[in-house]
N, CA, C and O atoms as a GROMACS GRO file, in nm:
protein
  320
    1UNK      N    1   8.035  -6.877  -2.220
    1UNK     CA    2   8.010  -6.960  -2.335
    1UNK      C    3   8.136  -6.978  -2.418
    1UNK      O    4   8.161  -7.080  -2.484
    2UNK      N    5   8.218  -6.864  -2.409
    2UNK     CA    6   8.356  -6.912  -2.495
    2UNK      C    7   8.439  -6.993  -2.441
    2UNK      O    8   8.511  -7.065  -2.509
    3UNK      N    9   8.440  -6.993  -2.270
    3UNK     CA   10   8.554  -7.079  -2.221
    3UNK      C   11   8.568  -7.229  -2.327
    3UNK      O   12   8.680  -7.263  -2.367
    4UNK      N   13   8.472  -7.290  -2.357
    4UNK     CA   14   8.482  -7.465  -2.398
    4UNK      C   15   8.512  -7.400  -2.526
    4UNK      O   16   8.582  -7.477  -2.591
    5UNK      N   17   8.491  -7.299  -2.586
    5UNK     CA   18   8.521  -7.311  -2.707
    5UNK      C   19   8.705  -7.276  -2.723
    5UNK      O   20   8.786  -7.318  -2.806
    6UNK      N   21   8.720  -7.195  -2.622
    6UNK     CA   22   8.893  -7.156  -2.663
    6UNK      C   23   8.961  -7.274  -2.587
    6UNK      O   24   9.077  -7.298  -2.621
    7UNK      N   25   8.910  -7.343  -2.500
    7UNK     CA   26   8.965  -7.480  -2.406
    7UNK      C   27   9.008  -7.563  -2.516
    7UNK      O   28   9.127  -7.596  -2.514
    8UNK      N   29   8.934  -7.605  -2.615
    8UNK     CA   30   8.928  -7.715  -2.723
    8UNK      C   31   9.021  -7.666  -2.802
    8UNK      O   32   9.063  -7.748  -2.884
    9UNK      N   33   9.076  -7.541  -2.806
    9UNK     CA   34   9.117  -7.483  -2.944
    9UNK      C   35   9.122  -7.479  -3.052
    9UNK      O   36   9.220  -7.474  -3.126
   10UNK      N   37   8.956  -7.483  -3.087
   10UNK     CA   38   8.910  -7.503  -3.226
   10UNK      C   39   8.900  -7.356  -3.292
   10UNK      O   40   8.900  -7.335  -3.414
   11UNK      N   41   8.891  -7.232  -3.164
   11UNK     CA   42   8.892  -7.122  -3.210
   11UNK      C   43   9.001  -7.010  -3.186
   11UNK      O   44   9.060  -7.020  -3.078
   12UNK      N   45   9.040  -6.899  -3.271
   12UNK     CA   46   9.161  -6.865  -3.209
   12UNK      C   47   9.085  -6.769  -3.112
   12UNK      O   48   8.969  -6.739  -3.142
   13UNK      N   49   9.150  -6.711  -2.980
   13UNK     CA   50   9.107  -6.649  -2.875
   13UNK      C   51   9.109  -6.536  -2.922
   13UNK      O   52   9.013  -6.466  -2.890
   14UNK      N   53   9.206  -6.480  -3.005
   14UNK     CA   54   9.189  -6.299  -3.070
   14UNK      C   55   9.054  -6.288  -3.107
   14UNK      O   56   8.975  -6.202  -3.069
   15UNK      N   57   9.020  -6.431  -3.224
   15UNK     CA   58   8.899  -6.362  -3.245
   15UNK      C   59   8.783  -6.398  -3.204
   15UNK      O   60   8.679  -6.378  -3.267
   16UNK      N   61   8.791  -6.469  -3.064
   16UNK     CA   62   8.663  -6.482  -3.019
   16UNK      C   63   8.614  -6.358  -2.925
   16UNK      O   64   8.498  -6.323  -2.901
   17UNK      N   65   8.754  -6.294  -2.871
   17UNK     CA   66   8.772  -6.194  -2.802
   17UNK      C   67   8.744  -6.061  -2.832
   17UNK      O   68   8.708  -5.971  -2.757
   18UNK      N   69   8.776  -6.059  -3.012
   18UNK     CA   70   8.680  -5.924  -3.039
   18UNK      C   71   8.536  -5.935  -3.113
   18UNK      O   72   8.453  -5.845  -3.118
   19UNK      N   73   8.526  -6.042  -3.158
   19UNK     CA   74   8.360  -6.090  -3.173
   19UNK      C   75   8.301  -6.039  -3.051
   19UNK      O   76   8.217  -5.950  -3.065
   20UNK      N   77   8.330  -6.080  -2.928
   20UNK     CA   78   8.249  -6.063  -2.839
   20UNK      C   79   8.274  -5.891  -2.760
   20UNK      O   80   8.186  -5.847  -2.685
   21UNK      N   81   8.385  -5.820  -2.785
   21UNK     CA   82   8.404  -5.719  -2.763
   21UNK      C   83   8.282  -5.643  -2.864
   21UNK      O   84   8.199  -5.570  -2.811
   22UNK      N   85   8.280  -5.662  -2.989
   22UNK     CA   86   8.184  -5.583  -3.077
   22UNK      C   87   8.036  -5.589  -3.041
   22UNK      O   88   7.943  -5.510  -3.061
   23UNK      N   89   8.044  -5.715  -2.978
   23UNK     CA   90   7.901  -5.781  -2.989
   23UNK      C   91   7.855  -5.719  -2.872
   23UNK      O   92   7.732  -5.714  -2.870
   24UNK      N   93   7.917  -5.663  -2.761
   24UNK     CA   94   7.917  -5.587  -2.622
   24UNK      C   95   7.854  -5.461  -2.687
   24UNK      O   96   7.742  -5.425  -2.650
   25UNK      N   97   7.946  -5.367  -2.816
   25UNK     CA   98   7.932  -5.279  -2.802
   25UNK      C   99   7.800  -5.239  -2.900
   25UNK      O  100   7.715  -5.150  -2.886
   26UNK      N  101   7.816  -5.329  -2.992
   26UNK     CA  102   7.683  -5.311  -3.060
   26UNK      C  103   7.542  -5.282  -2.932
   26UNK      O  104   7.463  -5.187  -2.926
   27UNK      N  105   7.554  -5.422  -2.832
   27UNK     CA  106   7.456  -5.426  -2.747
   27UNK      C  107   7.424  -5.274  -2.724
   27UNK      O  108   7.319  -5.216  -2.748
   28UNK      N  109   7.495  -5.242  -2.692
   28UNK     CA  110   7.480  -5.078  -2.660
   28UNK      C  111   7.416  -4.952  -2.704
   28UNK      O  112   7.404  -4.844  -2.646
   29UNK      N  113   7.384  -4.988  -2.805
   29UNK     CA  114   7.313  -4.875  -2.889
   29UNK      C  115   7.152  -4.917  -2.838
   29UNK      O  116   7.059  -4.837  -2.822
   30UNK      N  117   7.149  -4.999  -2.827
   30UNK     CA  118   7.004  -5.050  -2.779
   30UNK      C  119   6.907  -4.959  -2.684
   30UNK      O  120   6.946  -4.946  -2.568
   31UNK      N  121   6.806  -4.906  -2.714
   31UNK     CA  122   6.709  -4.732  -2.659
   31UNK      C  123   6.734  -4.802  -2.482
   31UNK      O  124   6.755  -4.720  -2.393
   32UNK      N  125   6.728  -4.957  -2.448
   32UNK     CA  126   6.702  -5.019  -2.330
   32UNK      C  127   6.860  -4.981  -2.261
   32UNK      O  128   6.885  -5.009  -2.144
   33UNK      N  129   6.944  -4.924  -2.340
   33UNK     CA  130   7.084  -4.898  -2.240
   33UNK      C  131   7.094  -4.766  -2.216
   33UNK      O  132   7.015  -4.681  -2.257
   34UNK      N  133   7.201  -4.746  -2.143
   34UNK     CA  134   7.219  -4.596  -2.081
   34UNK      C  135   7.237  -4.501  -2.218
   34UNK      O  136   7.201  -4.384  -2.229
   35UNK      N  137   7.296  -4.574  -2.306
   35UNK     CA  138   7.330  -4.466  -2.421
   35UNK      C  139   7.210  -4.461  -2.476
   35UNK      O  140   7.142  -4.362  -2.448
   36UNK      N  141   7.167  -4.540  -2.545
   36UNK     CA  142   6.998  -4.506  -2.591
   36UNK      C  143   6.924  -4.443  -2.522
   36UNK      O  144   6.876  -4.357  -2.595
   37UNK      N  145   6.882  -4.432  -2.418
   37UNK     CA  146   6.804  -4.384  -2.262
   37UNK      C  147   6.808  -4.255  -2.324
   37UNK      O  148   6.715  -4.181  -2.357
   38UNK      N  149   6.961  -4.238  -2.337
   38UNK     CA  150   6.979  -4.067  -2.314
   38UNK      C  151   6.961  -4.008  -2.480
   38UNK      O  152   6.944  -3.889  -2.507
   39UNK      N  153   6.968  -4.096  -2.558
   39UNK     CA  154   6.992  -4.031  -2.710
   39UNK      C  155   6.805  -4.004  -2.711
   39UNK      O  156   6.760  -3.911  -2.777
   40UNK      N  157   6.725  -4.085  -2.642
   40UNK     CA  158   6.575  -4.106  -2.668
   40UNK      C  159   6.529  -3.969  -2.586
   40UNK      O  160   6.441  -3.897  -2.634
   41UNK      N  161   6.575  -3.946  -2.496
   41UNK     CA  162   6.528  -3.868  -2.341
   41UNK      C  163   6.591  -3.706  -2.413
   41UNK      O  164   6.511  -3.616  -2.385
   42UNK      N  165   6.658  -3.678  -2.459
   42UNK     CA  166   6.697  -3.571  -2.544
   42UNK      C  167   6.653  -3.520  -2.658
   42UNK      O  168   6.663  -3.398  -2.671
   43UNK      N  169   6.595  -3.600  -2.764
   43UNK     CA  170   6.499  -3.579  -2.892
   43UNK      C  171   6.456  -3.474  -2.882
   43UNK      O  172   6.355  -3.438  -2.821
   44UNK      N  173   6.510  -3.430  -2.925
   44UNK     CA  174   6.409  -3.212  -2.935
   44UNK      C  175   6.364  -3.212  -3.076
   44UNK      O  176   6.446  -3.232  -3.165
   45UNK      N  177   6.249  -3.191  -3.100
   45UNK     CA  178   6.151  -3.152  -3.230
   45UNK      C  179   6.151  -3.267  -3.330
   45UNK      O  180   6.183  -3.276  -3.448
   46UNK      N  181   6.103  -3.350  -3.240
   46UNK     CA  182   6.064  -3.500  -3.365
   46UNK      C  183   5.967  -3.569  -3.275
   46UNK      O  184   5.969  -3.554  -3.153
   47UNK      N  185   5.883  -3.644  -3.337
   47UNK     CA  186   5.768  -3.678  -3.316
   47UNK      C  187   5.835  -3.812  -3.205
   47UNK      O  188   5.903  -3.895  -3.264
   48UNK      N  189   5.822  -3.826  -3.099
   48UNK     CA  190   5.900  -3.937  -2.997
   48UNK      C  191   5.834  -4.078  -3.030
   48UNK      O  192   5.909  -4.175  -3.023
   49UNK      N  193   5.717  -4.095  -3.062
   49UNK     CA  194   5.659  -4.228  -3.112
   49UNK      C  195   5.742  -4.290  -3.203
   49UNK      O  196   5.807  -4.394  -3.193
   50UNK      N  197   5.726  -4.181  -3.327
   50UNK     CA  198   5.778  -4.233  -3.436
   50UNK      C  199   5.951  -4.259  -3.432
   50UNK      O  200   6.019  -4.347  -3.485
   51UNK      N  201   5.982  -4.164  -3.363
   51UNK     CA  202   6.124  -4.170  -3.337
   51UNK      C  203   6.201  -4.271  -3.222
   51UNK      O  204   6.321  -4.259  -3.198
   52UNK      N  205   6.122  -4.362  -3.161
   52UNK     CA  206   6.091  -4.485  -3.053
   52UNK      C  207   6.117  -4.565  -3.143
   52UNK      O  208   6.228  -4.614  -3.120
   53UNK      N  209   6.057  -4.619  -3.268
   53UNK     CA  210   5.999  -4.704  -3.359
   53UNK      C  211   6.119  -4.658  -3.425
   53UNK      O  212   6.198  -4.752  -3.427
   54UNK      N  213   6.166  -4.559  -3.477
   54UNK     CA  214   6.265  -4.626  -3.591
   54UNK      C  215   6.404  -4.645  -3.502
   54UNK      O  216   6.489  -4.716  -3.558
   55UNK      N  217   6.434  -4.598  -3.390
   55UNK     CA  218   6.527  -4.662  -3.266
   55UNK      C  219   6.530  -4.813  -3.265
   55UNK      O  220   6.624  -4.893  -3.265
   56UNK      N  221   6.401  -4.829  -3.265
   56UNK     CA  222   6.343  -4.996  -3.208
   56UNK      C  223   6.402  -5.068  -3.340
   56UNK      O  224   6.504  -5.132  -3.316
   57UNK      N  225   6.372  -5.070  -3.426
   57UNK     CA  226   6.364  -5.103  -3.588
   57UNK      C  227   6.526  -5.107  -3.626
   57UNK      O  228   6.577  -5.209  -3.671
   58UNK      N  229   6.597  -4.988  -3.603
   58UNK     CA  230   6.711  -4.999  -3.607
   58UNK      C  231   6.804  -5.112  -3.482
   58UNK      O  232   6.898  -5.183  -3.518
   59UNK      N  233   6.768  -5.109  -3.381
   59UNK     CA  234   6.815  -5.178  -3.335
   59UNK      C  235   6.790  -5.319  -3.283
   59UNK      O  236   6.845  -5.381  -3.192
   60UNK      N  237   6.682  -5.356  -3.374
   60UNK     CA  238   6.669  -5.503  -3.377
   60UNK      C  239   6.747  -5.575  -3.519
   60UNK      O  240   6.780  -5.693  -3.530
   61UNK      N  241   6.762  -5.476  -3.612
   61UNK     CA  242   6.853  -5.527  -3.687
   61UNK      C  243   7.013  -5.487  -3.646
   61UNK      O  244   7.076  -5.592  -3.652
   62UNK      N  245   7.079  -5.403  -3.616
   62UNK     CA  246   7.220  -5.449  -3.534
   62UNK      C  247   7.197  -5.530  -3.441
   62UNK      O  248   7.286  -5.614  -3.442
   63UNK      N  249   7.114  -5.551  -3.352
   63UNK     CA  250   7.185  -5.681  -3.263
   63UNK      C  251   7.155  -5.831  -3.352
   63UNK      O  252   7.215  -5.937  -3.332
   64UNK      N  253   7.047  -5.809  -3.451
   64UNK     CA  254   7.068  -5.926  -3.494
   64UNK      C  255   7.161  -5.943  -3.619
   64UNK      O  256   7.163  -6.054  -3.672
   65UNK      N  257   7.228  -5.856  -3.664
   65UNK     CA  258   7.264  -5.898  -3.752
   65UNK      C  259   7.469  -5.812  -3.737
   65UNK      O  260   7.534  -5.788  -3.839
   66UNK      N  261   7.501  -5.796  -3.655
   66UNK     CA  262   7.598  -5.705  -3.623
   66UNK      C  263   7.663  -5.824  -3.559
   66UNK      O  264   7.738  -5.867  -3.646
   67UNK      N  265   7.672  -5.897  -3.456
   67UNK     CA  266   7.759  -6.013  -3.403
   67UNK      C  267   7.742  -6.137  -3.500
   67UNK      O  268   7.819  -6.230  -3.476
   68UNK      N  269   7.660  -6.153  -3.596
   68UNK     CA  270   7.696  -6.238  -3.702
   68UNK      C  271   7.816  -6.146  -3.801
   68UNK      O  272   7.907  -6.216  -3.845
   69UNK      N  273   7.819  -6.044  -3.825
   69UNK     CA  274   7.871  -5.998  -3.877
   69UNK      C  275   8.044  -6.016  -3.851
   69UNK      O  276   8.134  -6.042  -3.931
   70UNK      N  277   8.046  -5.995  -3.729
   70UNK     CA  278   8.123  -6.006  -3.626
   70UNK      C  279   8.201  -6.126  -3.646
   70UNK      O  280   8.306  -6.145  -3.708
   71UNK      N  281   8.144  -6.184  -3.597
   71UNK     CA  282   8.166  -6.353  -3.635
   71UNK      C  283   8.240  -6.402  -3.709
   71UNK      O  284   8.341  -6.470  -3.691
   72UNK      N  285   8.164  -6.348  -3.838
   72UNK     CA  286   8.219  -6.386  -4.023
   72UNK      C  287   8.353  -6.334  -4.038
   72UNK      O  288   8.454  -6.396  -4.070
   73UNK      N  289   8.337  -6.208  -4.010
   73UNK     CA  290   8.497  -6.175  -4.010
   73UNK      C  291   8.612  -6.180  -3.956
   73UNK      O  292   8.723  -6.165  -4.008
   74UNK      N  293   8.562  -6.218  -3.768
   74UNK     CA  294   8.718  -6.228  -3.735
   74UNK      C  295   8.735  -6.352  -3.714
   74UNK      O  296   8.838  -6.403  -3.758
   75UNK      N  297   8.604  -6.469  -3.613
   75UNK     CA  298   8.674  -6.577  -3.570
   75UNK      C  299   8.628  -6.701  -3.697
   75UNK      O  300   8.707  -6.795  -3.696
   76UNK      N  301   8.494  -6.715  -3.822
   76UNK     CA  302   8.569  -6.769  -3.902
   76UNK      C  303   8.674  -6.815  -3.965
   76UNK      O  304   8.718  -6.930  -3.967
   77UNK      N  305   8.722  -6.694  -4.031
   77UNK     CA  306   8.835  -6.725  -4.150
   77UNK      C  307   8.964  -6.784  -4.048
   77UNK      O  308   9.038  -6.866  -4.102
   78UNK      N  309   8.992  -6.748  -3.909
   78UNK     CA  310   9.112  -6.815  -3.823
   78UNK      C  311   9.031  -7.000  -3.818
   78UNK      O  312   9.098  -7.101  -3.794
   79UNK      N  313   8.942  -7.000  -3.834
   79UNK     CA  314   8.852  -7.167  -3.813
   79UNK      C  315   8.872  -7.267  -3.940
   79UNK      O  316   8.830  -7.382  -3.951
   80UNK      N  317   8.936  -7.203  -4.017
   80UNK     CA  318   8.963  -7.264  -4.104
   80UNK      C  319   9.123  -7.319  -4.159
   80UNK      O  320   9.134  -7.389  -4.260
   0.00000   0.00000   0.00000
């Protein structure tokens, strides 16, 4: 998806390059990746439902709101 955007050079490539580097790593915390798997599969003395749910909860707000974040700060302000 970035190729047409750095082709045109409307955006600078540094920062489309770590937008999407962050936006990788944010992905990651997600209970559905290897790192979550294991942070969930380890839980010693907490209720695993409840502790599923605030995993879940937490990480529907970083992915949604962590590569906007992303965004705003590096490849904006070069867009202007």
């Amino acid at each position: 998806m970035a190729i047409p955007l750095l082709l045109t050079g409307s955006l600078p490539a540094a920062g489309v390059i770590a937008a999407m580097a962050i936006s990788t790593t944010i992905v990651d915390v997600s209970p559905f990746s290897t790192n979550g798997a294991l942070v969930l599969a380890n839980a010693r003395g907490v209720d695993r439902t409840r502790f599923y749910r605030q995993v879940i909860t937490y990480t529907c707000g970083i992915v949604a709101l962590g590569p906007l974040a992303a965004w705003a700060v590096l490849v904006l302000p070069g867009a202007f």
